[in-house]
Residue frames as qw, qx, qy, qz and C-alpha x, y, z in Angstrom:
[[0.542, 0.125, -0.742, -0.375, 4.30, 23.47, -0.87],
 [0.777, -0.315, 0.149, -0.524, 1.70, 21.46, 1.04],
 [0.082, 0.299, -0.943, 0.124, 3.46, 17.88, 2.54],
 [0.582, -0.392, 0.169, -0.692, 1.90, 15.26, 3.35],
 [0.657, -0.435, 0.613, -0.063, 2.39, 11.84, 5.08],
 [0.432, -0.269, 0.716, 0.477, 2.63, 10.03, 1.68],
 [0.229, 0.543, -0.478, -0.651, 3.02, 10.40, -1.92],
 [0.722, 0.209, 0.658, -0.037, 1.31, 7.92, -4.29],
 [0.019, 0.508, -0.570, -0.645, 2.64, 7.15, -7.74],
 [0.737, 0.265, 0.600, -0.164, 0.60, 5.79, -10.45],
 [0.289, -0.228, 0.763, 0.532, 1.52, 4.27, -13.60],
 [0.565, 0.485, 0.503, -0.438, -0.32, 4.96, -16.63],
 [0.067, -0.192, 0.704, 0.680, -0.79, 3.84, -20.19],
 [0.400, 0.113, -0.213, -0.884, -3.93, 4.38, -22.03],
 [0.224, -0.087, -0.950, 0.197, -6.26, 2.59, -19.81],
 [0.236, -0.340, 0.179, -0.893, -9.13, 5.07, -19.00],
 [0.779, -0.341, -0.447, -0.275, -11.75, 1.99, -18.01],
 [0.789, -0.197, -0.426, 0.396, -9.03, 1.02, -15.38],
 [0.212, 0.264, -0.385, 0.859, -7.79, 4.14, -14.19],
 [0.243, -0.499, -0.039, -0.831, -11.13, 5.38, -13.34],
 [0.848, -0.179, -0.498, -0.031, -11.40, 2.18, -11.11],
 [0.725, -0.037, -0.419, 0.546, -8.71, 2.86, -9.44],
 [0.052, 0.352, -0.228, 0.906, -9.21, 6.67, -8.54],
 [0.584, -0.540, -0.151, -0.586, -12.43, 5.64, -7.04],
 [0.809, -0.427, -0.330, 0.232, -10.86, 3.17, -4.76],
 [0.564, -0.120, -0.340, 0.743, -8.44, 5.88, -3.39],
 [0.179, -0.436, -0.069, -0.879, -11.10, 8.70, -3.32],
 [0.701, -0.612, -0.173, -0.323, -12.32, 6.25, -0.14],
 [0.668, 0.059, -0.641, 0.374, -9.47, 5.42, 1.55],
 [0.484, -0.817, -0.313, 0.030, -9.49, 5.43, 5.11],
 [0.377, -0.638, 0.046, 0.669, -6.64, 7.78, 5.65],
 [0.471, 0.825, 0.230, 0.209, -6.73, 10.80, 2.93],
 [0.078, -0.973, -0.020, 0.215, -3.64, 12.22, 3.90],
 [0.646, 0.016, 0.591, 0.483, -1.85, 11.54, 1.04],
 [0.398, 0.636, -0.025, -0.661, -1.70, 13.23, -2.04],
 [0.716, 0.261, 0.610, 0.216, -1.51, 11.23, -5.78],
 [0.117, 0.648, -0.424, -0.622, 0.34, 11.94, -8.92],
 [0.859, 0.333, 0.303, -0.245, -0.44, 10.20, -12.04],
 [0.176, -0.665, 0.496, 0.530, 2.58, 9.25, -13.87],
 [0.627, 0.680, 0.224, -0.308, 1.97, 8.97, -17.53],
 [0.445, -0.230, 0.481, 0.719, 3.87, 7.21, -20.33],
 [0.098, 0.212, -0.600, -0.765, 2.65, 9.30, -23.14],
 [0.283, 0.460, 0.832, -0.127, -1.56, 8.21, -23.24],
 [0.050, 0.477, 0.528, 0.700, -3.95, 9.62, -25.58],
 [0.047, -0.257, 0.349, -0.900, -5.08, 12.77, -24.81],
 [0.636, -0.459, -0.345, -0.516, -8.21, 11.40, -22.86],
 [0.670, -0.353, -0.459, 0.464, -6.17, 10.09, -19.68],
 [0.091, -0.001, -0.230, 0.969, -5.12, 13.83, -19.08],
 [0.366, -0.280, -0.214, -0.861, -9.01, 14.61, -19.41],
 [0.688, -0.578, -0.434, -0.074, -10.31, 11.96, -16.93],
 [0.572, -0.399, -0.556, 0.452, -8.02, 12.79, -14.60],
 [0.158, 0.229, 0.043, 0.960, -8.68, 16.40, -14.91],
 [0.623, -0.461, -0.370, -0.512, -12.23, 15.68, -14.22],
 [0.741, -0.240, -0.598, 0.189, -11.48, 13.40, -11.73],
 [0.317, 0.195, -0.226, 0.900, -9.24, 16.37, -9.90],
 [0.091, -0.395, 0.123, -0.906, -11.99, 18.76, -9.11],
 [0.758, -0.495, -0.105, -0.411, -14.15, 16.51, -6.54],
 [0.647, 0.223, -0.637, 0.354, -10.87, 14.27, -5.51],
 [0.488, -0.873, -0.022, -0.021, -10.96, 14.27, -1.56],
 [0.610, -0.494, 0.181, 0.593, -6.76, 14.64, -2.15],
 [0.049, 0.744, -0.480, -0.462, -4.49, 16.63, -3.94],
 [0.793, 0.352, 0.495, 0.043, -4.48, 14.80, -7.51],
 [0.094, 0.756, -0.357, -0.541, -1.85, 15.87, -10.28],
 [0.785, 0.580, 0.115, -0.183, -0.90, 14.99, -13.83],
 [0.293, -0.685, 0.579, 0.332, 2.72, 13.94, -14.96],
 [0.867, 0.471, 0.159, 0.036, 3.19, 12.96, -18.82],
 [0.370, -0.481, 0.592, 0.530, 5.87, 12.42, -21.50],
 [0.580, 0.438, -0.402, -0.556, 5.90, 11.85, -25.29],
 [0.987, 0.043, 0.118, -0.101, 5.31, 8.33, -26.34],
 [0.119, 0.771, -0.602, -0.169, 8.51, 7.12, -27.16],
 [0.594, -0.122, -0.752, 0.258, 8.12, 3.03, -26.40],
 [0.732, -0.449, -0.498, 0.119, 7.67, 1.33, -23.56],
 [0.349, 0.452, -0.253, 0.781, 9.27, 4.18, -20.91],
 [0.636, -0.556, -0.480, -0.234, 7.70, 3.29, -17.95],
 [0.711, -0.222, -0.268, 0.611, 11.05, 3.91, -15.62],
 [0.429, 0.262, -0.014, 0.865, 11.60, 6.96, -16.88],
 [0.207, -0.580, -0.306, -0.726, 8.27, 8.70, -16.15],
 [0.689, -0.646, -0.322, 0.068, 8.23, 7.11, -12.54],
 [0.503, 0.159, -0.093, 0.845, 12.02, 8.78, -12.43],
 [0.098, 0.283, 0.074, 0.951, 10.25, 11.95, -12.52],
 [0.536, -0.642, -0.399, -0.376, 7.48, 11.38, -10.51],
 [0.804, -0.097, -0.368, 0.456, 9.92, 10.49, -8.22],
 [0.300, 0.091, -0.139, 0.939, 11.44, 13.84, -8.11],
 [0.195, -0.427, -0.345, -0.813, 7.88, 15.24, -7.77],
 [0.541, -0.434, -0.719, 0.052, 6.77, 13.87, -4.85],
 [0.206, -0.687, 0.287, -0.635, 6.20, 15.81, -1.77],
 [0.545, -0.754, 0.253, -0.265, 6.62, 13.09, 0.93],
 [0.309, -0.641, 0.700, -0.059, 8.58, 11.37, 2.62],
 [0.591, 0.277, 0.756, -0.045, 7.02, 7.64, 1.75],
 [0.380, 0.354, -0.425, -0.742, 6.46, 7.25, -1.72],
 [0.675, -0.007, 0.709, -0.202, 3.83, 4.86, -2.71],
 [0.150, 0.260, -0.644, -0.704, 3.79, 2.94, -6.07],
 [0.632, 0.286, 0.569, -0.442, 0.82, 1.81, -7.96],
 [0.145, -0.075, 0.791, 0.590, -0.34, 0.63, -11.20],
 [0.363, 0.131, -0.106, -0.917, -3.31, 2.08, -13.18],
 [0.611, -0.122, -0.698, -0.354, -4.66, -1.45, -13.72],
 [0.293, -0.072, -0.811, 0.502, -4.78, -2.08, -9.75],
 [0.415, -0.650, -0.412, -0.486, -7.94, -1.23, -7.29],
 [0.176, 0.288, -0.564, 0.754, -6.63, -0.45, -4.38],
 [0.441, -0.459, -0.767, 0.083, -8.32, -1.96, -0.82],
 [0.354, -0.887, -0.241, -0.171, -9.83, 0.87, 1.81],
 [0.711, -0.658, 0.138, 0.208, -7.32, 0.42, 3.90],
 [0.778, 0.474, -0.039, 0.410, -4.06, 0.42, 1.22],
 [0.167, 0.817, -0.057, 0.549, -2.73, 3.77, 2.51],
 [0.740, -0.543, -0.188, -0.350, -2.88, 3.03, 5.46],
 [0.980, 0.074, -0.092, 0.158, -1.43, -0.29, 5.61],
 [0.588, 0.628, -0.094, 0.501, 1.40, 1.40, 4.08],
 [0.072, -0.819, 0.196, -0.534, 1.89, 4.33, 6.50],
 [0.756, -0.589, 0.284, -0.030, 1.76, 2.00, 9.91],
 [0.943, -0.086, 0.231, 0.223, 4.21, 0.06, 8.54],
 [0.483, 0.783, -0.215, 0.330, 6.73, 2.73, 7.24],
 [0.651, -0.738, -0.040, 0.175, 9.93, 2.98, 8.48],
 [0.074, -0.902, 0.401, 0.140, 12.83, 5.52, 8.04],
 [0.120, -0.681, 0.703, 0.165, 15.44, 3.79, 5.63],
 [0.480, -0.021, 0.876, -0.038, 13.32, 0.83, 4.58],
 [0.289, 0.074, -0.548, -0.781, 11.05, -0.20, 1.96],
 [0.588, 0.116, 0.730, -0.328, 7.68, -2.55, 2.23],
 [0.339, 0.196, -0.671, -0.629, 6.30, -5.14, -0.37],
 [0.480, 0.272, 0.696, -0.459, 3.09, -6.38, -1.14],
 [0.127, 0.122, 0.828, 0.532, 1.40, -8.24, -3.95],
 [0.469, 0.191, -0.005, -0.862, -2.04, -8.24, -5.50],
 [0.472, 0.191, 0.861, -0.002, -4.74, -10.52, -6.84],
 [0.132, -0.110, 0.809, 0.563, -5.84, -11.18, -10.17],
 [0.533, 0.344, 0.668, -0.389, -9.41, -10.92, -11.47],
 [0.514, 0.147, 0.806, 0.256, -10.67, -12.05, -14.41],
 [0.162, 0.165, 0.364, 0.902, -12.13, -10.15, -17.48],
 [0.400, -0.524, -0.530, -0.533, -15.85, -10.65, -16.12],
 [0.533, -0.595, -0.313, 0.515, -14.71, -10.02, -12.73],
 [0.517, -0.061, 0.210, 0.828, -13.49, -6.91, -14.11],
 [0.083, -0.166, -0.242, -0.952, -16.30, -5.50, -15.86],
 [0.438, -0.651, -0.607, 0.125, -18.42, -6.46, -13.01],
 [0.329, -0.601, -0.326, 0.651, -17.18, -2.95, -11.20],
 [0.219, 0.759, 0.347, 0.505, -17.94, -0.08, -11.49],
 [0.120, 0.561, -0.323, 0.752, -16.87, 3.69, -9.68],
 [0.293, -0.456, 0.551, -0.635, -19.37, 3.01, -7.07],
 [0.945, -0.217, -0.163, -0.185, -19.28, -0.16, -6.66],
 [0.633, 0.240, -0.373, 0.634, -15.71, 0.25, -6.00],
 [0.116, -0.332, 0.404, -0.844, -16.34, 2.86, -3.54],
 [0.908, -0.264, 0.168, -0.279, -18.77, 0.26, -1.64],
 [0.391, -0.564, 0.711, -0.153, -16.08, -2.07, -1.54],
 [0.899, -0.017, 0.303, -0.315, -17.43, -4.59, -3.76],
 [0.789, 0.484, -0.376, 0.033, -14.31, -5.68, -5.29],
 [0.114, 0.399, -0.799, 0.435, -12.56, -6.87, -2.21],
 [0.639, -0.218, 0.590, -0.443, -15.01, -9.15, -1.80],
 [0.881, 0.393, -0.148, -0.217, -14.08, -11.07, -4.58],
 [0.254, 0.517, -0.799, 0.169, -11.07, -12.12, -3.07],
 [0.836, -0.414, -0.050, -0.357, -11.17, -15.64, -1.66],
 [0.825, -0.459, 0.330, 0.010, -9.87, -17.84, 0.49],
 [0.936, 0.113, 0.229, 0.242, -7.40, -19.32, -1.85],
 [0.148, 0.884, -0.056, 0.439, -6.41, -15.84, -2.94],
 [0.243, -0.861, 0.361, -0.265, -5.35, -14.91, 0.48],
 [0.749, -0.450, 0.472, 0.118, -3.25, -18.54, 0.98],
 [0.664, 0.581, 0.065, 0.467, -1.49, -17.76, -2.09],
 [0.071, 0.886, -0.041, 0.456, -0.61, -14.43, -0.61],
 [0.485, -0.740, 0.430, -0.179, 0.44, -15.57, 2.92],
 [0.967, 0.076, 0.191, 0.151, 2.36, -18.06, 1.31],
 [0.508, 0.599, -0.118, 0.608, 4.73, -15.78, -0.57],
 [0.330, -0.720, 0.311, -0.525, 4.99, -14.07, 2.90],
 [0.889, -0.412, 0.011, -0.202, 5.90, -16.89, 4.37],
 [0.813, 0.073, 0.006, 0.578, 9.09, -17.95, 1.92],
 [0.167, 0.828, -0.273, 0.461, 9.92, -13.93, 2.30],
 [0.243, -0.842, 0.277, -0.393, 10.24, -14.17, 5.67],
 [0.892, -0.283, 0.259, 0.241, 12.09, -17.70, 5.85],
 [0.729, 0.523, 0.038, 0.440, 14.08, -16.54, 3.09],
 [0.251, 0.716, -0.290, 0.583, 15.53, -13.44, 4.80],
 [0.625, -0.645, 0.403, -0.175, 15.55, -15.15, 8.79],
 [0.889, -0.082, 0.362, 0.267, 17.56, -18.70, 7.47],
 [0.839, 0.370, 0.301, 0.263, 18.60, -17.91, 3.72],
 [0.150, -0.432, 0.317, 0.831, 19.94, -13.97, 3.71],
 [0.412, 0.298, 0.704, 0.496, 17.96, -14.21, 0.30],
 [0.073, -0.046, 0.212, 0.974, 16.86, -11.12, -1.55],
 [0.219, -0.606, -0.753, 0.134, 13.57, -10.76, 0.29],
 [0.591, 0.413, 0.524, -0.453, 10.74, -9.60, 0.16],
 [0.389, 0.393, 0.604, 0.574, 9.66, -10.49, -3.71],
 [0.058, -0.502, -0.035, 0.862, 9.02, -7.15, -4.83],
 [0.310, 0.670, 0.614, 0.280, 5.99, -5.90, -7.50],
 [0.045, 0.139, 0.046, 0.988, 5.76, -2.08, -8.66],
 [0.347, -0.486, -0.330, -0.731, 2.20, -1.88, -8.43],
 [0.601, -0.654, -0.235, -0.395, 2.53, -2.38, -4.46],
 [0.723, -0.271, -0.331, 0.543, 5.39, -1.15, -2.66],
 [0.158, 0.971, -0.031, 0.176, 6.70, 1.73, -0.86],
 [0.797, -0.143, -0.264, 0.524, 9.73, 3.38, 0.18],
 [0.148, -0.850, -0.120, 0.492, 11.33, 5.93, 1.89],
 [0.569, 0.818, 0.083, -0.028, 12.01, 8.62, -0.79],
 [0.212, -0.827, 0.515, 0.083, 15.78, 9.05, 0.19],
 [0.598, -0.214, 0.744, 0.209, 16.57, 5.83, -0.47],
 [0.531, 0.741, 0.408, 0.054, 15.07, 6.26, -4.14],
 [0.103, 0.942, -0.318, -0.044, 17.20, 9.41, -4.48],
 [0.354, -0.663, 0.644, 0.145, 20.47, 7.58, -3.27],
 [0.592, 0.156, 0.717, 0.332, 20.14, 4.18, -5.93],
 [0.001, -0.398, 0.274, 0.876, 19.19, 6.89, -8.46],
 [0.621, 0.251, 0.201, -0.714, 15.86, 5.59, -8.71],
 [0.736, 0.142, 0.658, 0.067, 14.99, 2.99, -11.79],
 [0.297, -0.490, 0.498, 0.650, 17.15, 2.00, -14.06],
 [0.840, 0.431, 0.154, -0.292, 15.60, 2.58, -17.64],
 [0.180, 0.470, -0.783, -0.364, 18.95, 0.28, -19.29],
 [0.478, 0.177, 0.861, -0.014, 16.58, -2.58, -19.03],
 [0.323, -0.012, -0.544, -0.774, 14.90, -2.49, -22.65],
 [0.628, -0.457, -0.453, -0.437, 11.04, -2.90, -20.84],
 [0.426, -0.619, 0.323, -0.575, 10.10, -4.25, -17.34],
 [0.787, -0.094, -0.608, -0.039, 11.08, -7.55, -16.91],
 [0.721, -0.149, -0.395, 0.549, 13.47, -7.29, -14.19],
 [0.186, 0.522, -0.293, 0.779, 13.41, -3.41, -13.29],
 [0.528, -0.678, 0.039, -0.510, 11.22, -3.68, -9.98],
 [0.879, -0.339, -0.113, 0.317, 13.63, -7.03, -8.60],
 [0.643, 0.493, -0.034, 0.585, 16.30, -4.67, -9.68],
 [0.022, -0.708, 0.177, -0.684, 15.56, -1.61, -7.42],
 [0.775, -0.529, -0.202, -0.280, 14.96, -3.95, -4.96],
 [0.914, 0.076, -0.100, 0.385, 18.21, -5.46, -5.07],
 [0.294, 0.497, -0.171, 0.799, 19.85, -1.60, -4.67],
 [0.368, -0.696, 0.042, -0.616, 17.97, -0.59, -2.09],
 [0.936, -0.295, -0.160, -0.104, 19.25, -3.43, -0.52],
 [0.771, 0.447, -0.055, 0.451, 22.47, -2.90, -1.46],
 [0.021, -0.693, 0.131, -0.709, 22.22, 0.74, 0.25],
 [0.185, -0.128, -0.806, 0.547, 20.99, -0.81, 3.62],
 [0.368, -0.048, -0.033, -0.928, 17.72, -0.05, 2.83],
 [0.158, 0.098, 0.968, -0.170, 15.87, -3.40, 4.51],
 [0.493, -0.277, -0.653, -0.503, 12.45, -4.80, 2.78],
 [0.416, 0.028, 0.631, -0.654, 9.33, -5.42, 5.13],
 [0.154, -0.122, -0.878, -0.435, 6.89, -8.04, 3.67],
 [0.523, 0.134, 0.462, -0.704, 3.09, -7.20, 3.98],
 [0.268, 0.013, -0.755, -0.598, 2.28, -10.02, 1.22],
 [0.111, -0.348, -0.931, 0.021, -0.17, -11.40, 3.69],
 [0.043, 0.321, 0.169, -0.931, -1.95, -8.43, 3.39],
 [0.381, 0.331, 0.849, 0.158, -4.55, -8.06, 1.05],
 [0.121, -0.642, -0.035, 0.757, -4.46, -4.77, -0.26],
 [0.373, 0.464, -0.328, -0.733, -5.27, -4.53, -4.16],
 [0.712, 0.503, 0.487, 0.040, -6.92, -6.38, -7.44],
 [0.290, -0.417, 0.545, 0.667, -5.50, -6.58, -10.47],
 [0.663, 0.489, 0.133, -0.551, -7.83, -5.77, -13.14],
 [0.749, 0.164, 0.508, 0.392, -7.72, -8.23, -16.11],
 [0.318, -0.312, 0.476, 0.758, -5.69, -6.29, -19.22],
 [0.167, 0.285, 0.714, 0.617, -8.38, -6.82, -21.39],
 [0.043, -0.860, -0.483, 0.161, -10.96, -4.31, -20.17],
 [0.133, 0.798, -0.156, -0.567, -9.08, -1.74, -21.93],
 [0.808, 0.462, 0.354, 0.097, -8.79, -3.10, -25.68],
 [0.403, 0.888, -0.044, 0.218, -6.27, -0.10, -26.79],
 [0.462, -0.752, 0.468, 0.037, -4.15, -0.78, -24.18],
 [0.912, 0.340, -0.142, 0.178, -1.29, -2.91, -26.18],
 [0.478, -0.737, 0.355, 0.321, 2.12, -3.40, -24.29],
 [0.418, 0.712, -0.559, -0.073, 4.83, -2.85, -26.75],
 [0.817, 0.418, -0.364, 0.159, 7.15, -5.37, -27.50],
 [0.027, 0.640, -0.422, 0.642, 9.78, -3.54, -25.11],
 [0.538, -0.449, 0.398, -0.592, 7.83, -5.11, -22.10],
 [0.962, -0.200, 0.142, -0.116, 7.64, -8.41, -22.63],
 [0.315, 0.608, -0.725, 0.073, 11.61, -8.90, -23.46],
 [0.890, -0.052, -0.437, 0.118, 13.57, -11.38, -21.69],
 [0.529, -0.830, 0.035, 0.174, 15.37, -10.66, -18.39],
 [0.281, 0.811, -0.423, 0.290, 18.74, -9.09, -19.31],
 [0.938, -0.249, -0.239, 0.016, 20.61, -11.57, -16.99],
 [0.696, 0.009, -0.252, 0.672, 23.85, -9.95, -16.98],
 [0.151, -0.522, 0.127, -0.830, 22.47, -6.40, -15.91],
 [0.726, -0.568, -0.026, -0.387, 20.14, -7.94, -13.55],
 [0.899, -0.255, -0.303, 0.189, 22.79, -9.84, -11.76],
 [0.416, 0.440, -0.196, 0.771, 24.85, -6.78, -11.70],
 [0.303, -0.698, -0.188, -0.621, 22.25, -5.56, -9.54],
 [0.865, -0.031, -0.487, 0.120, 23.68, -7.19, -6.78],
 [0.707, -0.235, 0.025, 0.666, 26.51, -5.92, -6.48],
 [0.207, 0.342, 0.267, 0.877, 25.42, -2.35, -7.31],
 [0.125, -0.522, -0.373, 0.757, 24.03, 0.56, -5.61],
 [0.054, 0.510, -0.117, -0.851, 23.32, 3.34, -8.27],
 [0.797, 0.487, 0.352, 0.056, 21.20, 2.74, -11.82],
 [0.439, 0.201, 0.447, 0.753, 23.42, 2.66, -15.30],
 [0.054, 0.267, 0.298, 0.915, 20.94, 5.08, -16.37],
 [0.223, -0.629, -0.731, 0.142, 18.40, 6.50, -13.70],
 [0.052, 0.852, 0.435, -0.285, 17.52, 9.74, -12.36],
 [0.247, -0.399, 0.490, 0.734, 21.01, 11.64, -13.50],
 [0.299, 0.104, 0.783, 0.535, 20.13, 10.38, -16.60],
 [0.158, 0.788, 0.594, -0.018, 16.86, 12.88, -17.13],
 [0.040, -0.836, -0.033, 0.546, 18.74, 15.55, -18.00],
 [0.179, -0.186, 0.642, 0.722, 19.15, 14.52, -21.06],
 [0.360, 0.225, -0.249, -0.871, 15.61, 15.11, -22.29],
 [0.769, 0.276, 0.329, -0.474, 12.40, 13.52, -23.37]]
């Protein structure tokens, strides 16, 4: 089985405008030696056909990982990607994100045996959105819509990470799924994410909060600038269940604390689709 310095995970839910965004911004990155797994809750069958297409010019190794719809089951499917990975780093992403040139990178200098790193994203609008296209993403022109205010938003939140964890001890860095990695052991040992949350309010502060828990220290690159967040509406069929927008589960998430392992994480795939 071919290895290679790191594993990217993407999240998908029947987005094909946005995905195809995104594969084009990681079909330039400057370091290809990575390979990418799409993890799939359950999309019509056209996400498995773009990214089939997508597959046979990819300059990386590009695979396909689904489930049945079932709800919102976004934990579970990353569970199993999880197990799929081939390196060591695992990176997460999120099918609505564009990833900058440099993302992979970023990522790789800044790995480090036993840790994790977090980093946010900016926001663009719906007409910012359907301003790009494949190659205009692969020219780079959507990292030049970030501006100046953008990026002192960003080194702001880097700033209270990194007063928060030199003065406060506080549960630093702030932590997003669609732009952190970690080292895959540590994933294995908290038994990955936990799907007892009913959606995603709280599951990505949650794994943070284990991995912490393990002695698995955070690294903040928020002042990075490393992805766009496409606006939601540039896929019209995309509709987030119910499931996702819950409220935060307050007494699980505070459990998280004071907990290592999920309630119901990888283990918990052997009980079937």
């Amino acid at each position: 089985m071919p290895k290679y310095s790191l594993s990217v995970i993407l999240s998908s839910y029947n987005q094909p405008n946005a995905l195809q965004l995104v594969l084009a911004g990681f079909a330039v990155q400057d370091d290809l030696d990575f390979d990418l797994l799409v993890a799939d809750d359950g999309s019509d069958r056209d996400i498995g056909e773009l990214v089939a297409r997508f597959a046979q010019t990819a300059p990386f190794n590009l695979r396909f990982l689904t489930q049945p719809h079932k709800g919102f089951r976004k934990a579970r499917i990353l569970n199993k990607a999880i197990l799929e990975a081939r390196s060591r780093q695992i990176l997460f992403c999120d099918g609505d994100c564009i990833p900058f040139h440099n993302l992979v990178s970023t990522h790789s200098r800044a790995f480090r045996e036993g840790c994790f790193t977090a980093s946010g994203r900016i926001y663009l609008t719906l007409d910012q959105s359907r301003s790009l296209t494949p190659p205009a993403v692969e020219a780079g022109e959507h990292e030049k819509l970030v501006t100046l205010k953008d990026r002192a938003k960003l080194f702001a939140t880097h700033a209270g990470n990194v007063f928060s964890k030199l003065v406060c001890k506080k549960w630093k860095p702030k932590l997003k799924g669609a732009n952190f990695s970690a080292d895959r052991r540590c994933l294995l040992d908290v038994d990955g994410f936990d799907e007892a949350y009913n959606g995603m309010s709280s599951v990505d502060s949650d794994m943070r909060n284990r991995l912490r828990n393990l002695g698995c220290p955070g690294m903040s690159l928020w002042h990075k600038v490393l992805m766009c967040h496409l606006s939601h509406d540039l896929d019209p069929r995309r509709q987030t269940p119910e499931a996702a927008r819950v409220p935060r589960d307050r007494e699980l998430y505070y459990g998280s604390y004071n907990r290592v392992k999920a309630l119901k994480g990888i283990q918990y795939l052997s009980g079937g689709d």
